[in-house]
N, C-alpha and C positions, 0 to 999 in steps of 0.2 A: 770746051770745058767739061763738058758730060763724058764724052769720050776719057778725059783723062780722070773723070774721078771713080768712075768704073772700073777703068784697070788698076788703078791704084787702089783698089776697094780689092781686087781679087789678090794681088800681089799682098795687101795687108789681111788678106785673112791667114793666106800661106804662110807668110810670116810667124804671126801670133801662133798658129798651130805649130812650126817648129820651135819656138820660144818656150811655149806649154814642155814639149821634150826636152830642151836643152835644160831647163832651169829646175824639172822634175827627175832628170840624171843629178845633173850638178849637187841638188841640195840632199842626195841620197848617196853621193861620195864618202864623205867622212864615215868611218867603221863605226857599226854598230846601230841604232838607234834609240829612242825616247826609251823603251823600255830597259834597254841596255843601260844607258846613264844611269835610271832612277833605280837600277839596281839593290841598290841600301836599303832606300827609303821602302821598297816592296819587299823585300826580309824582313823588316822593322814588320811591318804590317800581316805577314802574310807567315812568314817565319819558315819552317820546312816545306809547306804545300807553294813557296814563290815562285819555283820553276813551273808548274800548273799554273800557276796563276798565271804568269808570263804567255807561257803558249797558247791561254786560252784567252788572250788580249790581242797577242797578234792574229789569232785569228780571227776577232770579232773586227778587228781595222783592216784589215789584208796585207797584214806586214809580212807572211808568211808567205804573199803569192811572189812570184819571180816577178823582176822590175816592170817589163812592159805589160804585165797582166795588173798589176800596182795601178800601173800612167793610164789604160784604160777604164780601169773601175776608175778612178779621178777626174777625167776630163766627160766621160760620159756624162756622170753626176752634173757638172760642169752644167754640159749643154742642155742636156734635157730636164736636168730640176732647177737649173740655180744654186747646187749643193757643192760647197768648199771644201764637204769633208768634217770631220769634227776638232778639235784642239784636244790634245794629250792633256796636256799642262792647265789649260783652264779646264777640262770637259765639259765643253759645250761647242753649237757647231760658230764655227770661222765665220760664216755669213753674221752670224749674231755678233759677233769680236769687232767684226769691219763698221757694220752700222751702228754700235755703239761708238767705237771712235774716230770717223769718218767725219761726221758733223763739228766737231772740235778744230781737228787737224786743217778742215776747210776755211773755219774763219779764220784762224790765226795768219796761215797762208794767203789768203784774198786780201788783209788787211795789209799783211806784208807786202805783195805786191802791189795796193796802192797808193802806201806812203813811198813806194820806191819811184814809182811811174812821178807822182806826185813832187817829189823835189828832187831827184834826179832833172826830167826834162828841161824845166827852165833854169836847172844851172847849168848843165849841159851843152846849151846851144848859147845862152849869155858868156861865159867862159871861154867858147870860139867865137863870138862875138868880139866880145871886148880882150881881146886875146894881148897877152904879155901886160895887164893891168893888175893893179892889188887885186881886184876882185877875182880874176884868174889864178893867181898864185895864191890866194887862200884855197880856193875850195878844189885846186889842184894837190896842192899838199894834204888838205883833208881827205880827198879822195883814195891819195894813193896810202896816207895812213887807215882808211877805212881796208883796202884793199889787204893790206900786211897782216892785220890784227886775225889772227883766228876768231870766228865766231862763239867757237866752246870758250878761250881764253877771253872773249869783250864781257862773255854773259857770267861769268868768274870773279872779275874787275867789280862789274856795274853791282851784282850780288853783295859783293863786300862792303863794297860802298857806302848802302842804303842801307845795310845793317849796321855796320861801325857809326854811320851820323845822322841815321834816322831810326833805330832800333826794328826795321822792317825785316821780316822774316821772307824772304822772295821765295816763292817756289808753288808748285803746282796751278792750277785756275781758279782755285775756291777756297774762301777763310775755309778752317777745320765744321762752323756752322753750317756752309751752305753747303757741304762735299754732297751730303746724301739727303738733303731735302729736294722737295718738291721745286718744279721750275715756280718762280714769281719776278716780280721786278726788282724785288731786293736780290734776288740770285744772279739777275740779268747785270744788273749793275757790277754788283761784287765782281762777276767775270771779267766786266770789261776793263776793270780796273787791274785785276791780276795780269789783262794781256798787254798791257799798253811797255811792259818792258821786252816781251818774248817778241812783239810784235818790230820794237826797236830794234834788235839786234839781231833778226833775219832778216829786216830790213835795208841794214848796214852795209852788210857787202855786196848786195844788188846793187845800190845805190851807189854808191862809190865807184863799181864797174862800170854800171849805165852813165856817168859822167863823163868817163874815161871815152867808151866806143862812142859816145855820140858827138862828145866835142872833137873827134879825129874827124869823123864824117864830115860835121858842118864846117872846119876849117875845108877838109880836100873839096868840098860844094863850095865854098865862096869865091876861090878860082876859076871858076868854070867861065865860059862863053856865055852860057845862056842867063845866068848873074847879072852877067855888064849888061845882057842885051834889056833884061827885066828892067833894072836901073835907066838904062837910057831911055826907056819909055815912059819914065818918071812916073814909075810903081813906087808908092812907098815902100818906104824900109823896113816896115812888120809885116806885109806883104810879102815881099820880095823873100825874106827871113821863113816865116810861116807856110806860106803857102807853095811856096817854089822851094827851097832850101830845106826845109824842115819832110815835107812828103818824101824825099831823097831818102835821107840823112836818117829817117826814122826804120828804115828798109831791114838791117842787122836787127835791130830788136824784132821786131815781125817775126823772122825767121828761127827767132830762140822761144814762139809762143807754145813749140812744138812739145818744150820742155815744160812748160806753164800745169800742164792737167795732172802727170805725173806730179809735179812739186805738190796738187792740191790735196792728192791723199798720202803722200809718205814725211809733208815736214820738213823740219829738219831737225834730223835724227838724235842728231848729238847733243844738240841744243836741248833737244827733248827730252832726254835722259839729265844734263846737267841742271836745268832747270824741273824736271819731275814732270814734265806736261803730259797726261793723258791721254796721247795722240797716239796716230798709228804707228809713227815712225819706230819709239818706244817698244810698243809689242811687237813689232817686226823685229827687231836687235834680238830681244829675249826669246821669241822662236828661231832664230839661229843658231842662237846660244843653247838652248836646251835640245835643237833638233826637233822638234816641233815642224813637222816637214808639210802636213797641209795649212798649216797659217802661212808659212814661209812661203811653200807654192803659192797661195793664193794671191798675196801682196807681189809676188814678183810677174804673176803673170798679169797682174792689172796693172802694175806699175809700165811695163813693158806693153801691153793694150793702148793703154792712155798716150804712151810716147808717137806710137806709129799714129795713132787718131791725132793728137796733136802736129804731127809732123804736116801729115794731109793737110789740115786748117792752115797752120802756120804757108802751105804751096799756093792754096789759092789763095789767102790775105793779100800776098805778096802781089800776085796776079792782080789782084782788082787794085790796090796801093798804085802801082807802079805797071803802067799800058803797054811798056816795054817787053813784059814779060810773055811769052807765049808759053804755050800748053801742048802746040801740034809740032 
């Protein structure tokens, strides 16, 4: 086990280090940059002296250095300060941008996964249970309608909704009162009241998938040999289900926890645009959009951090779950 989380620690730093290059090429593809776009608006401002102005901006960022003099002043920063660089578009630096919407983006996300974990699992394994039953054929047909509906189109639907026959105004995490006051219990509340729909409908199509992979699991487990052998040792039937069949059958989700830490800082994105939520996913779209290339860096190389650290966890979970699995 030691042996293999070592090399797999060497192999994911390698990684990450060429991801930092790939994704700091990539998001410096498109012609031009931040300065470029905002063209107008710095005439408006600056008027004949904008081309000075300009050159003396790419200088103070290093938009002027050649690419890979760029990606070293960037990941230097990186390692040895903790520094993402600044944001064009806000001016201010990116570490500041993340910790302010990192905390947000995490509950909404934790709460999503788990009301998903939460009624996914016992419908899941009841529905191969009790398989070709009403109870089956409901929440199979829910499922696969949760599966169909896009998320941006459910959060669309449900918006309308609440507004046409409750007069609710859905959007963002905080009445217009509590946006910029101080934390208290009236704000805490207000929140969790704003999330209880965002948190629905990210929840939605987890849910409805993790029905789907886990009732195929525990069907192909209740065939098995070592099932009858359970059974004829007259193991109970939540026993036999839980503890044998379900350790199995739960194995696929494990393997997807890889994806779990990214999910925890970027969201879901669109969602978070359609509904206005404050999260990172949000500002990560609109530094795309504007070319905003150290916010963009920075989200893409923690998104891509977090996947390979995830992935590691998700290998050994596996391992200790399931004795079957070796390492050497």
């Amino acid at each position: 086990m030691l042996n293999f989380i070592l090399r797999r620690s060497i192999f994911m730093i390698i990684n990450i280090m060429l991801i930092s290059i790939l994704a700091f090429t990539v998001i410096q593809l498109p012609p031009g940059d931040f300065l470029s776009s905002q063209l107008e608006s710095l005439r408006a401002q600056y008027g004949n002296n904008v081309e000075d102005r300009i050159e003396y901006l790419r200088e103070l960022y290093g938009l002027n250095l050649p690419m890979h003099q760029q990606y070293l002043k960037w990941i230097k920063g990186i390692i040895f300060r903790g520094d993402f660089g600044q944001s064009f578009k806000e001016n201010r630096s990116v570490k500041e941008i993340v910790v302010e919407r990192l905390p947000l983006t995490m509950i909404i996300t934790l709460f999503s996964l788990l009301l998903t974990w939460v009624i996914a699992i016992p419908i899941g394994v009841f529905s191969a249970v009790k398989k070709y039953t009403v109870f089956d054929y409901i929440f199979t047909f829910i499922a696969f309608i949760g599966r169909s509906i896009p998320s941006f189109l459910l959060a669309l639907i449900l918006m309308f909704f609440l507004y046409e026959n409750f007069g609710m105004s859905i959007g963002g995490l905080f009445s217009p009162e509590f946006k910029n006051a101080s934390w208290s219990l009236a704000k805490i509340m207000d929140l969790f009241k704003h999330m209880i729909l965002p948190v629905i409908i990210i929840g939605a199509a987890g849910t409805a998938g993790m029905v789907r992979v886990l009732r195929s699991m525990v069907l192909d487990e209740l065939g098995k040999q070592y099932v009858q052998t359970a059974r004829s040792k007259g193991l109970a039937e939540r026993v036999v289900i839980w503890k044998h069949i379900f350790r199995i059958a739960i194995l696929p989700i494990i393997s997807t926890i890889g994806w779990l830490l990214p999910r925890l800082v970027s969201g879901a994105m669109i969602i978070s645009i359609v509904l206005n939520l404050p999260t990172t996913g949000a500002i990560m779209y609109q530094s795309l959009l504007n070319q905003d290339m150290f916010v963009a860096g920075a989200f893409v190389l923690l998104l891509s951090t977090l996947t390979i650290i995830g992935t590691l966890i998700s290998d050994i979970l596996l391992g200790l779950v399931d004795p079957r699995i070796r390492y050497e």
